[in-house]
Structures are given as structure tokens and as C-alpha cells.
N, C-alpha and C positions, 0 to 999 in steps of 0.2 A: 561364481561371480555373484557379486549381490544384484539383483534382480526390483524391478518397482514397476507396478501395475502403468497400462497406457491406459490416456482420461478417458479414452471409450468401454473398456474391457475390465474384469475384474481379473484377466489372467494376466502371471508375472510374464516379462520379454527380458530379454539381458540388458545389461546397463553395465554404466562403468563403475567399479569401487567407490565406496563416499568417501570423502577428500578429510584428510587428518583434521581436528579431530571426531571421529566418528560419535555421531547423537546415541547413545545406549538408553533404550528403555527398559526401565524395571516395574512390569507389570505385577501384581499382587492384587485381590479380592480380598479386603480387611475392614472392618470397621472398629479396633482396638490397635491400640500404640502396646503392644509387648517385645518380649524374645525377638520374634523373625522380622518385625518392623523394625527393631532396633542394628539390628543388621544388615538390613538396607541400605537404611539411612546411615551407619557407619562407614560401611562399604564404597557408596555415593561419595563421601565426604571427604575420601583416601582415595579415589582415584589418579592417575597422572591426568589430568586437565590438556598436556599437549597430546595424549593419546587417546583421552576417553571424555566425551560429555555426558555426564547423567541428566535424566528426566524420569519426575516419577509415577508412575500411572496407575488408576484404580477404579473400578467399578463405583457408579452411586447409583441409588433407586432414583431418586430427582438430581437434576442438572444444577441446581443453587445448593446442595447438599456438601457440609464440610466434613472430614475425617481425619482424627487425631495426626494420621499418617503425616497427612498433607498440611498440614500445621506445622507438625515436628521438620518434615522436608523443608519447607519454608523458611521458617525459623534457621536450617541450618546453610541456608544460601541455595538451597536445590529447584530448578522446575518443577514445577508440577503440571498433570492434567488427569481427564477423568473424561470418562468412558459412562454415558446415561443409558443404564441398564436397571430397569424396575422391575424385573423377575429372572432367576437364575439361570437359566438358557432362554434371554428372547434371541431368536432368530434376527433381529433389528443390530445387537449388539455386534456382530460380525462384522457389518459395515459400519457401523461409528468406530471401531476398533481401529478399524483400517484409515477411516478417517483422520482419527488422531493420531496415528503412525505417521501416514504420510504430512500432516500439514507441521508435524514437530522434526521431519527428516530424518527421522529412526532409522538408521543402519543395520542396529543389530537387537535384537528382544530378549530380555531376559526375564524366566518366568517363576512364580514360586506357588505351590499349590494348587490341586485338579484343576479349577475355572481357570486360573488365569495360566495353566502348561496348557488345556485345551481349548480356549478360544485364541489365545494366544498364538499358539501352534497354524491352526487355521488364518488367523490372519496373516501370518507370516508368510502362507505358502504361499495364497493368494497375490502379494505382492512382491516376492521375492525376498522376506528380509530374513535372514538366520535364525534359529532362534539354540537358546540357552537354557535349560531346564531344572531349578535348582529344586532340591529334592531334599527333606529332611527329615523323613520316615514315613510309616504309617502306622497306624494304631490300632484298626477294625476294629473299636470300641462298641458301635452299634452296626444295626444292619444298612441305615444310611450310608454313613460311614465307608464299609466297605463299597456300596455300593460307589460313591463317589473315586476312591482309591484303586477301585478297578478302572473307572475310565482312567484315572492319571498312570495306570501302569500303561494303558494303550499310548498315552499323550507322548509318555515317556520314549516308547521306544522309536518314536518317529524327530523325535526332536535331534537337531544335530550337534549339539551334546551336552553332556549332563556336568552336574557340577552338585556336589553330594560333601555333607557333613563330618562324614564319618570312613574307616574302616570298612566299621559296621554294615552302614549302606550301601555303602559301596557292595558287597559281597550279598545284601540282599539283591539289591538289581543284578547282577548278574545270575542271582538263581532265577530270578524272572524271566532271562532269557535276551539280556542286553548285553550288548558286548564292552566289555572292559576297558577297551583304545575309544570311548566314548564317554568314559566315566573320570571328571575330575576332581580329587579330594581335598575340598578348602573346607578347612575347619573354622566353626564359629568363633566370632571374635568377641573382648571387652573390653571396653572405654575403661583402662586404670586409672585415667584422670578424674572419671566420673564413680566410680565403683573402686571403692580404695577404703581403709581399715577407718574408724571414724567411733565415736561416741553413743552408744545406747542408752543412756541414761534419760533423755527423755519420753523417750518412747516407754521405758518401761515404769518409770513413774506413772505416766497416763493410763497404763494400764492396772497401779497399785501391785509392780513384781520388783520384791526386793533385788536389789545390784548382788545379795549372797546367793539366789536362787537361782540353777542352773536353769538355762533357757533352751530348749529344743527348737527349732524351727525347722517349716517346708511351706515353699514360696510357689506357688503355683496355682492352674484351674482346675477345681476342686470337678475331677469326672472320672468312674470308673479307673481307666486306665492310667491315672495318675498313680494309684496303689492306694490312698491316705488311710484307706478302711487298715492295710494291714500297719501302717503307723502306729495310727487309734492301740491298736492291738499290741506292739509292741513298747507302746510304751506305757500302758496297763503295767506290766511285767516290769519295767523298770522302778517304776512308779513303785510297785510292792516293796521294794527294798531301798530307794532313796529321794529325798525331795526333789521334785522338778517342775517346771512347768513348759506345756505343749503350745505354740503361738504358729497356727493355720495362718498364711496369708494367702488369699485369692476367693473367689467366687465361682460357683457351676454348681450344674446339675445335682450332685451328690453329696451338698451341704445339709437339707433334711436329713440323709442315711446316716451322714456322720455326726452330727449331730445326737441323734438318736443314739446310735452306738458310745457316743461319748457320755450320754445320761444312764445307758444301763451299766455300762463300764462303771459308773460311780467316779467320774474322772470332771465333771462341769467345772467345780471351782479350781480346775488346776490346768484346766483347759480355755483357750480364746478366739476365738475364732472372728479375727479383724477383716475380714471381707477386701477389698481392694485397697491398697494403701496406698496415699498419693506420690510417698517419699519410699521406695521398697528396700534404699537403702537400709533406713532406719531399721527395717527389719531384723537384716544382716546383722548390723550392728548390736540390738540387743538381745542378738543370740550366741551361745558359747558354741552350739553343734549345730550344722546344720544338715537337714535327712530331705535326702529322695527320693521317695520310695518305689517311685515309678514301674510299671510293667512291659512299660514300651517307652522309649524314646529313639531318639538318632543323636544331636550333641546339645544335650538341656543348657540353654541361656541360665539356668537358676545354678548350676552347678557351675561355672565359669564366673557370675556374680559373688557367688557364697565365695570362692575364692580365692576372685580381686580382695575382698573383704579381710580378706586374712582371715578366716573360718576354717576348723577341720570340717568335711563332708561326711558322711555317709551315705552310699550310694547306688541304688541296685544293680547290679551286673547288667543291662541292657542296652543296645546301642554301642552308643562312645562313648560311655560315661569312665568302661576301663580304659579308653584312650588320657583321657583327663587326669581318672585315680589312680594313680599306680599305688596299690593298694600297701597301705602304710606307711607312703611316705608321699603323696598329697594329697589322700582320703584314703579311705577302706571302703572293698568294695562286698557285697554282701548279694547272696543269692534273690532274684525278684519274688515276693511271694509270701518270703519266709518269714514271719513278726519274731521269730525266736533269735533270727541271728538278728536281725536288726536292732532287737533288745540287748544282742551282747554287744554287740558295736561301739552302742551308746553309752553302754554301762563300761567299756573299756575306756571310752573316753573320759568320763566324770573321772570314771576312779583316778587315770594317768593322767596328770595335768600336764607334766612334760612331754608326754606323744598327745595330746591335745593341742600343746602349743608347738611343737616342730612339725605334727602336720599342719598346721595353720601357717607356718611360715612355709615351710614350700608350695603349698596350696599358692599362698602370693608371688613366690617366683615365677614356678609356672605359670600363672593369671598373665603377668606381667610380658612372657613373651609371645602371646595369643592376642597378637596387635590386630587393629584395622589396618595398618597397613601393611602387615602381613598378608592379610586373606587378600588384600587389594591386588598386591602384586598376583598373586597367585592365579587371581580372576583375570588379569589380563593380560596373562598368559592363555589364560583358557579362550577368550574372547579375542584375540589376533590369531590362536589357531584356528578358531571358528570361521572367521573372515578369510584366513587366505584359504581352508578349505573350498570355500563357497566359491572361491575365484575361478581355485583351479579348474571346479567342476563345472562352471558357468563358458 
């Protein structure tokens, strides 16, 4: 039964079901519009309206404080609201959580990474409302990092139920020790309306890259476990034996390193390194191949973008990236790690222009059937088992 705090008590009492259509919050702790925001907000945008109302919720350090998020939600017709939290676990936040739950009549909470599966989680119990835990890997890139990933494996298993990217994931939390009949697999979605095959040409005039010279790209936040270093590296080795040039889109931590490695490499004037681009279309577009090198994901937005784009991929075995590639016929997928196959990959693709361009066109079929309102449905299915669970048990 869905459950909501009395004015005196912070403990849940039972109540009756919220009345069709049920208020759904989508909590998240972000200050960038990427991948998992764009997924939200697509998500949101596809739901059944007689079944499901979205609202979107988010942490701010100040209460007058704005977030790409909540702009884009806006922009797309969605509520918003926000949760004034000025350091990453105050104790204060607990209760404005729950604030903003109850004064927007959240039914049911859906959460996406550690802060907001575990504050989330807590506010939930507190007042009785369900919650939903969506789940898109982990990386333990640093020792933060895990530490963060350990609380949200705790978060995880207490939440009543999960809702995961991937195969992949899926079979990670269960090695965690979560049961299966909790675990629902809605795979990432993209906007083909928005993310669709389109013209490079000015992008790579801007950049002075002739339209003859092969373009390599990878679209992503330049950290550790993204892989770029072993990129760098494989496409040195390309690079020895045919013209190309390398165009990094994204920002983080591990642009000094790569950078660096891109100077000893002897690779600078063939190499770009465009830092955030406002339009990442444009990327897509003036690239022939597009690499991921990644060493950890669960289902990369950049590999679902590359191709809507009509792009062939290349793609590291990690996650769901093999859910996406079925390897040669809408990417090739390549062991994580290894700069030697990833230089054959590439080099398979320049050399065959015809398996360049038939991966690039199934790459767009499949894109194409990886709707938002696929994964919409999907969620609420997962979201009315949630609800009548909570009934029966209340």
C-alpha cells in the first residue's frame, strides 16, 4: 500500500493508493545536461500522461540556483523542483526531500545514482512512497568513486525495484547479491528525430580537416575509465600506415595525460582535442568512424548517438555495448584494453568502405528502434508492478 507520513510523525501509516494519474518523481543529483539527463528527460516526455505524471527533482547547493537539467525539463513541458542541499550528505536534506515529495504528491520515486538511490531511498521509507532504482553501472575509477558505489550497492538492495540498462547489469547486481524478480531491463534510448545522419562539413572546415581525410572520433568525459589513453595509442598505429585524423570531444580530468601522450606520440597536428561542443551532433557527423574505448560502461548514450547518426562504431566488449554491436553487422566489437585490435578495427574500416557503410546503415536501423517510447512503455510496466506490490503489502 502506498503509505504518507502523518503531520505530527516522520513515520509512514497506510493510506489509500494515489488516484490515476500517479505524480512520478525523478530524482537525480547533476549539474550537466548529458547521456543520463537526456534520458530522463526523454523518458518523462513518453510517458502515458493518463497513467503517469512526471516531475523532475534535483539537488542545488543554493535555493535560487539553476541546472541545465531543469531548463531542458522545462523547455520540454516537465515540472520541476529542487531539493537545497549545500553539502553532499547534510543531514537537513532528508527532510526538505520529503518536503518536496509530499507538497508535489509523489506517489512513487524514481532514482538514478548513489545520492539520489540513497537519500531518496530514505525519504521514501519515511513516508511511505515506493521507490525505483535506476542503475547504469559502476566504474571504481577512483577510490572516491568506489567508495560512493559501495553505498549505492547498499541503496540498491533495499529499494523495491531496480530498473538497469543492460544484460550486462543486470547480471552484475545479481552477482552483488540482488535478486533477479527485482531487476528490470529498459535499455537506453535516442531521439532519432534529434540524432539523425546530417552534414559535417562545417565542423570540419572550422577545424582546417579536409572532407578527403578520414575522421576518427570519440565523444565522451575524458577520465581514466573512459580508456582514450589506449585510443591515443591505437591510433599511433593506424596513423603509421594511413592518413587520419583523431577529433576527442569532451572534457575531464585526463586531458593533461592525453594530451601529453598525444605530444610524445608525435600525433598533435593530427590530433583535436574540442573540449565540450555545444552542437555534439556535429561531431557525429564529421566523423567517418566512431571508437569507444571504454573500460567500463553499462549502455553508452555516445554509442546509441554514433548510430542514430548513421556512423559504423567501434566498440569495447564492456557493459551493453555487445547488446547494441552485434559485431559486424552494427559495429565491431573489440576486446577493452587492447590498442592493437582497436587499430585493426579501424584500419578494417578505412580500408572497406562497403562494410563501413553497411555497418553505418544498420547501426541507423537499430538506432531507430531504440525509441523513448519504447523504454517508456517498458518503465511503466515496471512502475504499476511497483505500485500494486506496495498495495498488496500495505
Amino acid at each position: 500500500m502506498i503509505q504518507k507520513a502523518c503531520p505530527s510523525s516522520m513515520e509512514a501509516t497506510p493510506t489509500s493508493p494515489p488516484p490515476l494519474p500517479v505524480r512520478v518523481g525523478y530524482l537525480v543529483s547533476t549539474r550537466s545536461y548529458g547521456g543520463p539527463e537526456r534520458q530522463i528527460v526523454g523518458v518523462a516526455r513518453a510517458l502515458d500522461r493518463s497513467r503517469f505524471s512526471p516531475i523532475i527533482i534535483t539537488f542545488v547547493c543554493h535555493p535560487s540556483e539553476e541546472r541545465p537539467l531543469l531548463t531542458e525539463a522545462r523547455n520540454a513541458g516537465i515540472p520541476t523542483a529542487t531539493v537545497h542541499m549545500p553539502s553532499t550528505f547534510d543531514p537537513r536534506g532528508i527532510h526538505r526531500l520529503v518536503r518536496v515529495l509530499r507538497s508535489n504528491s509523489v506517489g512513487l520515486l524514481v532514482t538514478r545514482g548513489y545520492k539520489a538511490n540513497t537519500l531518496g531511498l530514505m525519504a521514501g521509507r519515511l513516508i511511505g512512497v515506493p521507490v525505483v532504482a535506476v542503475c547504469g553501472g559502476w566504474t571504481a575509477h577512483t577510490w572516491s568513486v568506489r567508495l560512493y558505489e559501495s553505498l549505492d550497492r547498499i541503496a540498491l538492495r533495499h529499494a523495491d525495484q531496480i530498473a538497469v540498462v543492460s544484460e550486462a547489469t543486470r547480471e552484475a547486481l545479481i552477482g552483488a547479491g540482488i535478486a533477479s524478480r527485482r531487476i528490470a531491463v529498459v535499455p537506453n534510448a535516442v531521439d532519432s528525430t534529434v540524432f539523425r545522419p546530417g552534414d559535417g562539413t562545417r565542423l570540419r572546415k572550422e577545424l582546417g580537416i579536409g572532407k578527403e581525410t578520414v575522421v576518427i572520433a570519440a565523444v565522451g568525459r575524458l577520465s581514466p575509465e573512459k580508456g582514450h589513453s589506449c585510443l591515443v595509442e591505437g591510433f599511433a598505429h593506424v596513423r603509421s600506415r594511413l592518413p587520419c585524423h583523431l577529433l576527442l570531444a569532451g572534457d575531464g580530468p585526463e586531458r593533461p595525460v592525453l594530451e601529453s601522450l598525444v605530444l610524445s606520440s608525435g600525433l598533435p597536428t593530427v590530433t583535436t582535442f574540442l573540449g565540450w561542443h555545444s552542437d555534439v551532433r556535429e561531431v557525429y557527423w564529421a566523423a567517418d568512424i566512431v571508437c569507444l574505448p571504454s573500460l567500463s560502461e553499462g549502455m553508452p548514450n555516445a554509442v546509441l548517438e554514433a548510430m542514430a547518426c548513421g556512423k559504423p562504431v567501434v566498440g569495447s566488449d564492456v557493459g551493453g555495448v555487445r547488446e547494441l554491436l552485434a559485431d559486424n553487422e552494427s559495429g565491431i566489437v573489440v576486446p577493452p584494453g587492447n590498442a592493437c585490435a582497436l587499430a585493426r578495427a579501424i584500419t578494417r574500416l578505412i580500408e572497406d568502405r562497403d562494410l563501413a557503410g553497411r555497418i553505418g546503415r544498420c547501426a541507423l536501423e537499430r538506432a531507430r528502434e531504440m525509441t523513448f517510447s519504447r523504454s517508456a512503455r517498458l518503465l511503466e510496466e515496471t512502475y504499476a508492478s511497483t505500485l500494486g506490490q506496495n498495495r498488496g503489502s500495505g
